[in-house]
Backbone bond lengths (Angstrom), bond angles and torsions (degrees), N, CA, C in turn:
res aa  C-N    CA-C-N  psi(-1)  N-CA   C-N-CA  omega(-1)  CA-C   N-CA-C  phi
1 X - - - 1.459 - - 1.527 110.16 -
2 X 1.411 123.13 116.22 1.278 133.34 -173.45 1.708 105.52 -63.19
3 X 1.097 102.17 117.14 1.619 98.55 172.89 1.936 115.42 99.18
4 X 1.225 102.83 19.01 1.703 109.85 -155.07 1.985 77.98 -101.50
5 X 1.117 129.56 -28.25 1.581 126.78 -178.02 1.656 92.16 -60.17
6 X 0.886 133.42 -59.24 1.842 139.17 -150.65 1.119 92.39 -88.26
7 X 1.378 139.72 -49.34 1.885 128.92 164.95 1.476 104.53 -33.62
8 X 1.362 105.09 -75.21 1.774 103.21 -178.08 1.578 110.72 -53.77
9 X 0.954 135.20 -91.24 0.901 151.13 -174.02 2.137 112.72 -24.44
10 X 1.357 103.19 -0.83 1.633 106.40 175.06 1.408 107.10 -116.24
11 X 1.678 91.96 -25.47 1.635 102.19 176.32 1.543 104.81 -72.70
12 X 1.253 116.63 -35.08 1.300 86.32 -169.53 1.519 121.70 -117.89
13 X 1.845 111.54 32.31 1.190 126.22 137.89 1.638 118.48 -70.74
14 X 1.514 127.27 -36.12 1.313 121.60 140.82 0.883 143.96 -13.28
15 X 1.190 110.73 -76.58 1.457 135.37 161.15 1.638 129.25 -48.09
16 X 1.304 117.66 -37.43 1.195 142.98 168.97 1.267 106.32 -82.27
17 X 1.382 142.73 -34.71 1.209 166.95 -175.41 2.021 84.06 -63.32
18 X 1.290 78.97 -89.99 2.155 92.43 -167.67 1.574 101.87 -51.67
19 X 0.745 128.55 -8.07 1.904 131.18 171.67 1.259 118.21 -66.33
20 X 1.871 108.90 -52.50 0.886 120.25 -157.07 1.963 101.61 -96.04
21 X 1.627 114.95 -27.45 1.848 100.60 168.22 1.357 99.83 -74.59
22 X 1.435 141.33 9.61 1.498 119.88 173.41 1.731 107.25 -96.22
23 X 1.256 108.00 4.55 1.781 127.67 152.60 0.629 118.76 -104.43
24 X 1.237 151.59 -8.77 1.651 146.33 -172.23 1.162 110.20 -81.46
25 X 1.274 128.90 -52.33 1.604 129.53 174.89 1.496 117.16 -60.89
26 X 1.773 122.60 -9.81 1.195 113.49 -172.51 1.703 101.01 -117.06
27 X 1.398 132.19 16.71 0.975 140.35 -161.55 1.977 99.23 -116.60
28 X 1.560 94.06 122.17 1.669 89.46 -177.14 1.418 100.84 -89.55
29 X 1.262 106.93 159.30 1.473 127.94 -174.12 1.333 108.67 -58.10
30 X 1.233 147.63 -35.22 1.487 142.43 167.49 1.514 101.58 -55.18
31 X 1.295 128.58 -58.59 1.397 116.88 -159.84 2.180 102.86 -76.00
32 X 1.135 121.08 -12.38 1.372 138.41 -168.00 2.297 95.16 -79.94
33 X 1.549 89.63 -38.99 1.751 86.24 165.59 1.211 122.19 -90.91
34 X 1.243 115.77 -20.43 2.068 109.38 162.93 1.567 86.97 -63.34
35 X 1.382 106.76 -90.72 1.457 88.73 -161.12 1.700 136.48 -20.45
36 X 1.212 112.44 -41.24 1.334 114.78 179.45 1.673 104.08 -63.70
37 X 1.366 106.63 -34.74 1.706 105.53 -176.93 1.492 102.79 -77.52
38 X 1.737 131.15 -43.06 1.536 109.12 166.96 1.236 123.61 -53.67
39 X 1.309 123.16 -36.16 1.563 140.86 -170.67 1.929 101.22 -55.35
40 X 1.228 113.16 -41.64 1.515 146.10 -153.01 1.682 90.97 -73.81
41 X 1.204 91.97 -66.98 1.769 108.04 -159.79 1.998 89.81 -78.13
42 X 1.154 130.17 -28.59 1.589 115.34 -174.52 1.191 97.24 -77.06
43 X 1.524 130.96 -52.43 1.505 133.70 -165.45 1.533 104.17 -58.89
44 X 0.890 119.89 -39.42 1.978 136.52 -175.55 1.134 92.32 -63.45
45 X 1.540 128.89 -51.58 1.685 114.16 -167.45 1.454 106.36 -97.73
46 X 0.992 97.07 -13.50 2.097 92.32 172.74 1.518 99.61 -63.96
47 X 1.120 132.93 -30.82 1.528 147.76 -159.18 1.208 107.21 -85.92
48 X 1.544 111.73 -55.72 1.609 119.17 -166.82 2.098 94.90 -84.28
49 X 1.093 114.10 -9.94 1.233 108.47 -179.32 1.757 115.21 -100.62
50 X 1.635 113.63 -10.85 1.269 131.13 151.56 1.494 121.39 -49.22
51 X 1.292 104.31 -62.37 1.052 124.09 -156.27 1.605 105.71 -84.16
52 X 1.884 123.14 -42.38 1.337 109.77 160.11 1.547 123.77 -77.97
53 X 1.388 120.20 22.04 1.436 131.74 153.23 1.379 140.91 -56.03
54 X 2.070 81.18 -59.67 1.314 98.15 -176.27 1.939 118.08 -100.20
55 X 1.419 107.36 1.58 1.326 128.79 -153.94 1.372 94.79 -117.87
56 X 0.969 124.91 -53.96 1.977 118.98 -156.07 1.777 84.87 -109.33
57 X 1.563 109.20 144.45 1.496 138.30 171.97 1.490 94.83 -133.31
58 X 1.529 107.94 154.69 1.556 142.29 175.57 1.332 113.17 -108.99
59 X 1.047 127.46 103.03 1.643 126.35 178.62 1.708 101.87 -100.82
60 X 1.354 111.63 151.39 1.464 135.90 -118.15 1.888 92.41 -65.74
61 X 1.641 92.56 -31.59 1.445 103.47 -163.33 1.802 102.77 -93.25
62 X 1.659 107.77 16.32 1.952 103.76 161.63 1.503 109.58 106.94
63 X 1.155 113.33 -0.23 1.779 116.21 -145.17 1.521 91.70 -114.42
64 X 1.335 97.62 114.40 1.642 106.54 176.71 1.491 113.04 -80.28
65 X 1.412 95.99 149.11 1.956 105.71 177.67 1.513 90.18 -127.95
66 X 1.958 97.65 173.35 1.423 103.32 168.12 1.338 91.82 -119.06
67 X 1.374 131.51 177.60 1.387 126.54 145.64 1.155 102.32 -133.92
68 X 1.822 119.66 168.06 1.393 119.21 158.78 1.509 115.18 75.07
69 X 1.305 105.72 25.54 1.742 108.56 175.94 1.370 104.20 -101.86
70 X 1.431 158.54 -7.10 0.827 144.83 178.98 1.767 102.31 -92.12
71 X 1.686 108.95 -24.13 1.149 108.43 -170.71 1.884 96.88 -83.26
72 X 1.366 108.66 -36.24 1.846 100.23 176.03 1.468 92.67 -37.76
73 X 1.378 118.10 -83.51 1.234 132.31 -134.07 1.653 114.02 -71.94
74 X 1.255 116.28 1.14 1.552 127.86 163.09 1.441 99.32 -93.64
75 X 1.164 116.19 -39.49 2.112 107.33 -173.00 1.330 88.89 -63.41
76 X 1.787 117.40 -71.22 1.212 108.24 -154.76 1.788 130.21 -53.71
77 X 1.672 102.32 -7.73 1.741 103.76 172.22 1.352 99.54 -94.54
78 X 1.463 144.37 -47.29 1.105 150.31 -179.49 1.485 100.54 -37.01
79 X 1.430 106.87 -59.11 1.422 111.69 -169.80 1.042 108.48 -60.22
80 X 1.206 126.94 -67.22 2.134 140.67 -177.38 1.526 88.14 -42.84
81 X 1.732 135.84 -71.06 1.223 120.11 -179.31 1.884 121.59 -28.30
82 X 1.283 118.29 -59.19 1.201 125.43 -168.16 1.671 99.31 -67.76
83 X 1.379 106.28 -74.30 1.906 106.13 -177.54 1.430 120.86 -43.76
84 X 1.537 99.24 -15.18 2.070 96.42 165.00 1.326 100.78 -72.31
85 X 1.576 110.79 -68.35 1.309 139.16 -151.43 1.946 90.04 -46.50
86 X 1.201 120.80 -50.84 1.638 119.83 178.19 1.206 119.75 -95.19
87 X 1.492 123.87 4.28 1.714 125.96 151.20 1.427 89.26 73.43
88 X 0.935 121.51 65.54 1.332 135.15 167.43 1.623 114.66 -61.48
89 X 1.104 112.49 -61.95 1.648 137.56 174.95 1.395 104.79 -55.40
90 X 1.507 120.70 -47.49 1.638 127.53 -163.00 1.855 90.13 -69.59
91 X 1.582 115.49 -56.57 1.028 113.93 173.16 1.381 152.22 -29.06
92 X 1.538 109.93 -32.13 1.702 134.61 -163.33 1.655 83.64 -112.76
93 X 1.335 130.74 -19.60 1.829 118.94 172.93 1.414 86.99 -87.15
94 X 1.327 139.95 -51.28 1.236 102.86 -162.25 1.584 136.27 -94.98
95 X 1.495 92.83 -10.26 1.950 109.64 138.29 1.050 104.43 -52.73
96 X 1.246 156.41 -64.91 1.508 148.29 -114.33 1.795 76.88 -104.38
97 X 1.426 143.98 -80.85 0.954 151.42 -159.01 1.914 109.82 -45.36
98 X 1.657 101.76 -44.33 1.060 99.83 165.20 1.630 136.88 -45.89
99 X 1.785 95.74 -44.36 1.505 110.75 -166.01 1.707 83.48 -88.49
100 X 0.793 129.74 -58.48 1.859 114.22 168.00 1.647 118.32 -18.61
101 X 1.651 110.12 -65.56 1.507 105.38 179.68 1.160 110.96 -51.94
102 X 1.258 119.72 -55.67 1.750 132.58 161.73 1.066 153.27 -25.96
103 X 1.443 120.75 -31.26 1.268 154.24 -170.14 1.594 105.09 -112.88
104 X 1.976 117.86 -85.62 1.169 136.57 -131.01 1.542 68.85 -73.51
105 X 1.770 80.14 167.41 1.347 115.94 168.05 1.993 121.60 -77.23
106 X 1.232 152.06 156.97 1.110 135.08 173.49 1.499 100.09 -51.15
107 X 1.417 116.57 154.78 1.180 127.34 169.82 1.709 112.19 63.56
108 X 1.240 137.28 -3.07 1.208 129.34 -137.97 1.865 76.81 -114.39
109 X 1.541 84.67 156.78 2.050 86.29 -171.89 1.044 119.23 47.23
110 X 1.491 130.90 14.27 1.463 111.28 163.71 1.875 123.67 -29.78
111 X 1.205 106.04 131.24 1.886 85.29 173.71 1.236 103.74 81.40
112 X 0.802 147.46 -5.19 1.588 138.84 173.73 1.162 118.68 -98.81
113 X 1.495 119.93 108.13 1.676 130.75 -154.66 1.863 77.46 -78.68
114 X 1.331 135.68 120.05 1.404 147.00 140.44 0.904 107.25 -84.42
115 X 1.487 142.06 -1.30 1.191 99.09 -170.50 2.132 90.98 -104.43
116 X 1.305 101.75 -27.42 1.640 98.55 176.12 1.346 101.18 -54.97
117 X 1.562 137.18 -39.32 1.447 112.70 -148.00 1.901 89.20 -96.56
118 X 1.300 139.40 -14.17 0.956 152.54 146.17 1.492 122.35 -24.17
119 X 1.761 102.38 -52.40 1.602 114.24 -173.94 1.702 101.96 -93.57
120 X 1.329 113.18 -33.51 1.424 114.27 175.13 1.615 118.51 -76.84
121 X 0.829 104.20 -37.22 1.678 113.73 155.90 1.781 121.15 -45.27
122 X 1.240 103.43 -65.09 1.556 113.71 175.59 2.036 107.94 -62.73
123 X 0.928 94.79 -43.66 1.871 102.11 -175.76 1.806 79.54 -59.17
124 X 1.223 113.47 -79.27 1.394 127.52 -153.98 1.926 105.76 -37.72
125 X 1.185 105.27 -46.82 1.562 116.28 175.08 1.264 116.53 -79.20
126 X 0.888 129.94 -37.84 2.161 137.22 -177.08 1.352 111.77 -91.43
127 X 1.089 122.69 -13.61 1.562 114.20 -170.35 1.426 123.13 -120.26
128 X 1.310 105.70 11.10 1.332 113.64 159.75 1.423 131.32 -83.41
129 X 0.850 114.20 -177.97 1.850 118.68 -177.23 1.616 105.90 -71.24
130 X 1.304 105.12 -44.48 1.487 111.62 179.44 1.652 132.56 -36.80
131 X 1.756 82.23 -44.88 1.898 105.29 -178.65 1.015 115.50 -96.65
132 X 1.626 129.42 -20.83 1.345 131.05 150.47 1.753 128.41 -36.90
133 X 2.131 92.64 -85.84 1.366 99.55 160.09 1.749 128.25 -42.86
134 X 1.682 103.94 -43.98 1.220 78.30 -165.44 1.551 120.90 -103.61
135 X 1.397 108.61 6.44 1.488 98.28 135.44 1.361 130.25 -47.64
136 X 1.616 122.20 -68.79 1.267 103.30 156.39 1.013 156.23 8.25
137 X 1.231 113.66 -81.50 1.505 140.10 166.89 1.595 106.88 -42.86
138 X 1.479 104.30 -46.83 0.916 102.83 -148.89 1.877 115.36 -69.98
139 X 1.579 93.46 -45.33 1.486 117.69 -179.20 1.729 104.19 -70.54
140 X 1.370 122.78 -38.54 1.359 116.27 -175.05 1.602 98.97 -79.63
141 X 1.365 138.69 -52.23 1.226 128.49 -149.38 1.861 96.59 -123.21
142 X 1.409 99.54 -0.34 2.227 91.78 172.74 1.221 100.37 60.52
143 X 1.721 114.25 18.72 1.779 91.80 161.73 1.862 116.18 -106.45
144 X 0.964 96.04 115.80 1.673 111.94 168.69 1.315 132.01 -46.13
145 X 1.412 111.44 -20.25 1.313 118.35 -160.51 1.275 131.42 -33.22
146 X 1.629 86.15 -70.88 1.620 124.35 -170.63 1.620 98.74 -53.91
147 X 1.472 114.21 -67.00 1.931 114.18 158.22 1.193 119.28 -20.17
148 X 1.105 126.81 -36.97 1.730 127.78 -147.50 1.544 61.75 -102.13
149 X 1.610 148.36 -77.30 1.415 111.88 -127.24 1.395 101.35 -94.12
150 X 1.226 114.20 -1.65 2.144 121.55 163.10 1.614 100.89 -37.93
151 X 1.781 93.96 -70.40 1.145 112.05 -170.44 2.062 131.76 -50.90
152 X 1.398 75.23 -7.56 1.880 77.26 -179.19 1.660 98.58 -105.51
153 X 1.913 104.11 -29.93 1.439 87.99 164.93 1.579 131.97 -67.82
154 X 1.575 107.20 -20.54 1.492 112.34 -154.33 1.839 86.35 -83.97
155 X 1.115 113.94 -39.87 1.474 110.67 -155.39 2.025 96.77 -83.19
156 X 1.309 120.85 -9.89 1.660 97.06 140.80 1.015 93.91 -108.77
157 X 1.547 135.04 151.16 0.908 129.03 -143.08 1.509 94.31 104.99
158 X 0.957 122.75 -47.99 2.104 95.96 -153.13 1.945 70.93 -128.47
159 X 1.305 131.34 -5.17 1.654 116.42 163.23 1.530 106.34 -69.90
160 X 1.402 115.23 -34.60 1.563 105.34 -173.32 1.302 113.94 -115.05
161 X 1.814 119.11 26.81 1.230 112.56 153.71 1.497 108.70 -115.93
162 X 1.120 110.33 6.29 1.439 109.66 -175.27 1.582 106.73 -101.34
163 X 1.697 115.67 -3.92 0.969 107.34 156.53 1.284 135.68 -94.77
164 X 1.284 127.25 23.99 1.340 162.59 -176.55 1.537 119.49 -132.68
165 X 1.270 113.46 -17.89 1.447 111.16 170.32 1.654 108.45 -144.40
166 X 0.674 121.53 21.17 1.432 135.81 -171.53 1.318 98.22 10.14
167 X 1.408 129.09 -145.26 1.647 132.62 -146.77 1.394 105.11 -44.95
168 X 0.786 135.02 -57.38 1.203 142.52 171.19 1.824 110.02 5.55
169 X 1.065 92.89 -54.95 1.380 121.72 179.56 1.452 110.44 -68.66
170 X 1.146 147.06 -31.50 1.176 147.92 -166.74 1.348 99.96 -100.81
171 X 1.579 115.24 -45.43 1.778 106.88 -178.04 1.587 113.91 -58.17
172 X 1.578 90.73 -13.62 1.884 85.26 -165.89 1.789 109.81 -86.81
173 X 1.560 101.11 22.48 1.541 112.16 169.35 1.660 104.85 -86.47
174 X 1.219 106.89 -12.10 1.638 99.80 -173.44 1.990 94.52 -88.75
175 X 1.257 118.08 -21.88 1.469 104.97 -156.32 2.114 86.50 -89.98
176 X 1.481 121.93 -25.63 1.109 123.09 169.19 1.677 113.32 -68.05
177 X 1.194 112.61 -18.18 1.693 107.37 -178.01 1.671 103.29 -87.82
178 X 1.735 93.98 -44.11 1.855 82.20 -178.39 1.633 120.24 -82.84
179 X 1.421 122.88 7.58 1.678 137.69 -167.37 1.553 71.92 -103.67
180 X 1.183 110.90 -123.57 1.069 118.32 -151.35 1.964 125.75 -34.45
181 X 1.406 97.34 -24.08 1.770 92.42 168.95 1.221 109.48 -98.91
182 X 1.422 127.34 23.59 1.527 138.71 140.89 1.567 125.28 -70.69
183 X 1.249 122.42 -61.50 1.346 158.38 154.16 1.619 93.73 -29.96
184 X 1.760 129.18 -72.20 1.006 142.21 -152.44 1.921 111.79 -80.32
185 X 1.136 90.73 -18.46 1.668 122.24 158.78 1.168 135.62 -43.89
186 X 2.155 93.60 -74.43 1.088 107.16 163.11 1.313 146.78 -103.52
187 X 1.951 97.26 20.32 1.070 104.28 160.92 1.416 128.16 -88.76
188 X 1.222 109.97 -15.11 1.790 138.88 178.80 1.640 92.53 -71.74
189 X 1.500 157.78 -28.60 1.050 145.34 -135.75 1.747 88.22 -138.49
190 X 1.599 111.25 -61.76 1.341 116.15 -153.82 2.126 95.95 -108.03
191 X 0.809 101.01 -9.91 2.170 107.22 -172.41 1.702 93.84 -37.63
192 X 1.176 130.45 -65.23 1.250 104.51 -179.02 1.589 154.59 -54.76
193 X 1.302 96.18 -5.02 1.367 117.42 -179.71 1.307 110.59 -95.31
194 X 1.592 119.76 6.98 2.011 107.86 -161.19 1.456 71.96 -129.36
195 X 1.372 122.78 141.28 1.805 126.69 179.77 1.299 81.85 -112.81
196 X 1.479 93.42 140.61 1.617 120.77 163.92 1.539 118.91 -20.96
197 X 1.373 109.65 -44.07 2.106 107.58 -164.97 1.659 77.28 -73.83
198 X 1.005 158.03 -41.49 1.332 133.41 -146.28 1.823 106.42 -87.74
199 X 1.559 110.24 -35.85 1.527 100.71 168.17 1.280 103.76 -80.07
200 X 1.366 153.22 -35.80 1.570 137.83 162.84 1.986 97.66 -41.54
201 X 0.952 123.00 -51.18 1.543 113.30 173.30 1.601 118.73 -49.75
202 X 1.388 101.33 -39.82 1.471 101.09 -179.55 1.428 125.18 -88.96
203 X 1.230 103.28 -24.54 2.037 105.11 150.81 1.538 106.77 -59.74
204 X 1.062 121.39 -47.45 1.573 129.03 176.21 1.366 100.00 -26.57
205 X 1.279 102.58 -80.37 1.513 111.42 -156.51 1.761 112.95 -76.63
206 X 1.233 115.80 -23.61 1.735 133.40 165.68 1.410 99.55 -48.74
207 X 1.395 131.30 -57.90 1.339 144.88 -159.22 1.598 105.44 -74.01
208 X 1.464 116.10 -43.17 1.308 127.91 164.56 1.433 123.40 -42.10
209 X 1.599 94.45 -49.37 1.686 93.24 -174.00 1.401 103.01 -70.44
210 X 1.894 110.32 -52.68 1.440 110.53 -178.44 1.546 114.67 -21.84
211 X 1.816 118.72 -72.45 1.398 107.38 -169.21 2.089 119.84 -38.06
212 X 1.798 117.19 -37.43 1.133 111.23 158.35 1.874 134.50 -29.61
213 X 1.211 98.11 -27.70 1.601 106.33 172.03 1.616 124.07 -79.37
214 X 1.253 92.05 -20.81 1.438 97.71 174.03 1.422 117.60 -88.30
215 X 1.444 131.66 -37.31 1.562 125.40 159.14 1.931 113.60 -51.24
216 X 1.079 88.66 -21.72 2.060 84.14 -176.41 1.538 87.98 -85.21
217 X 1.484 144.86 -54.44 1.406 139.05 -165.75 1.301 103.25 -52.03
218 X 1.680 111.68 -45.12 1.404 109.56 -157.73 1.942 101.76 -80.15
219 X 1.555 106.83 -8.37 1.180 106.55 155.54 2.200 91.16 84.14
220 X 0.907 103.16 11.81 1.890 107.65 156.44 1.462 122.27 -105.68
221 X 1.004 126.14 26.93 1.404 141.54 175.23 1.596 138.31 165.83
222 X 0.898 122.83 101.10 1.195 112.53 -169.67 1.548 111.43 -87.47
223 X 1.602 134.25 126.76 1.058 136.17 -171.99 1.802 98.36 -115.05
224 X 1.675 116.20 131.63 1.598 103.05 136.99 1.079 117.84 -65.44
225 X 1.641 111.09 104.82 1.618 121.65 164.26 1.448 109.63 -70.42
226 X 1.492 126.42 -43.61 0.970 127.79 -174.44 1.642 114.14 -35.62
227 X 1.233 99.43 -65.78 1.598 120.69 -172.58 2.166 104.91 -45.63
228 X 1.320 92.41 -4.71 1.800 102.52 -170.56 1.517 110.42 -96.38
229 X 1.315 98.89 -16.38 1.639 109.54 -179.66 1.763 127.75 -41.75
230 X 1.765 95.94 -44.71 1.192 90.98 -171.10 1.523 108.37 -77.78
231 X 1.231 136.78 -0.06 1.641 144.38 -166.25 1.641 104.94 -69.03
232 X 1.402 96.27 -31.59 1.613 99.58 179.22 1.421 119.06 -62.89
233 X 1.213 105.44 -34.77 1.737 111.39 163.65 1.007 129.42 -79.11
234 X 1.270 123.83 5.41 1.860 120.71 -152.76 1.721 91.57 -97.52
235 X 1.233 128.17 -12.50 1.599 125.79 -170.45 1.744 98.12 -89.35
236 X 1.082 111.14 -0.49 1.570 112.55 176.46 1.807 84.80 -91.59
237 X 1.472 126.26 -64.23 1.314 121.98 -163.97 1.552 106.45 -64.89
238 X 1.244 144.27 -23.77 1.616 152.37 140.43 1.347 107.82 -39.79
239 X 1.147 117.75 -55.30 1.480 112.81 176.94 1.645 129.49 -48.99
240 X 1.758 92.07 -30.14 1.670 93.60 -161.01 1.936 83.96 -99.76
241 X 1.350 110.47 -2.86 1.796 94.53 -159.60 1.683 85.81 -95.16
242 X 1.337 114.85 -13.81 1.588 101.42 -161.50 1.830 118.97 -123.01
């Protein structure tokens, strides 16, 4: 069933989602900043381990190369240009605020920035190699796999960020259902026309932004990641300009 990876895989940021506010209220604030600092340092190396994946090769005789760095570093401004230019970031606060009026209870989450753990949530889940490829996969060849094992990572994963950002975290199953069953779409219709080096480019640059999430956890920078989203695609628009 085309698209059955991104069903699971939102469900069980949900799920992982509601796990993790039935800890949040019993978790004291000292142990809530380790976490943000483990959270910090895993997201950073999921990133830096993306990126020397799809970037550095071993030739027979030991000798490392990079490839595809001039092409990161044109997506990733292209991209930041466009995701300003359409308020990408402004967007997911005022969804997130919406589904807040909407949802919460009076008084309930007071103080709880949703809409950051909302946008860091969605970056954190969509922009890896995982949701790229295995959309892919999924829509061109109907295999689920790779989804199904996203999905057991994403959903812990969204128990121990949702205890640090509470809902926030759970809405950002809707931006994983419509990303990735977008992607899974148009790979089912259009997959033959995009050759493999260009989605290895676009994990490239997904993985790039990812490490950005980890300087805001570790609480030394805060970046709109959001606004970085569209960069992951821009090596498809490089592809066709060059």
């Amino acid at each position: 069933m085309i698209g059955l990876g991104t069903l699971v895989n939102s469900a069980a940021v949900v799920a992982g989602g509601a796990v993790g506010l039935l800890f949040k209220k019993g978790i004291p604030k000292r142990f809530q900043e380790i976490i943000f600092t483990a959270q910090g340092t895993g997201v950073f190396l999921l990133g830096v381990l993306g990126v020397v994946t799809q970037a550095v090769t071993a030739s027979q005789q030991g000798v490392l190369t990079s490839s595809y760095g001039l092409g990161m570093v044109l997506s990733l401004v292209l991209g930041a240009l466009l995701g300003e230019a359409i308020g990408i970031d402004r967007m997911f606060n005022r969804v997130a605020n919406f589904l807040k009026r909407k949802l919460s209870r009076p008084g309930a989450e007071e103080g709880a920035d949703i809409g950051v753990g909302f946008a860091c949530a969605t970056v954190l889940f969509c922009s890896g190699a995982m949701a790229i490829i295995g959309s892919i996969q999924d829509g061109i060849m109907g295999d689920p796999s790779m989804l199904l094992t996203k999905a057991v990572l994403d959903g812990v994963i969204s128990i121990i960020f949702a205890t640090v950002y509470g809902y926030g975290v759970i809405l950002s199953a809707l931006s994983v259902f419509v990303y990735q069953g977008a992607i899974t779409l148009l790979a089912y219709f259009l997959g033959e026309y995009i050759p493999m080096a260009v989605v290895g480019q676009m994990s490239l640059v997904g993985s790039a932004v990812l490490m950005l999430i980890g300087f805001d956890l570790w609480g030394i920078k805060k970046f709109n990641v959001a606004n970085l989203i569209p960069a992951a695609f821009m090596p498809i628009l490089l592809s066709f300009i060059l």
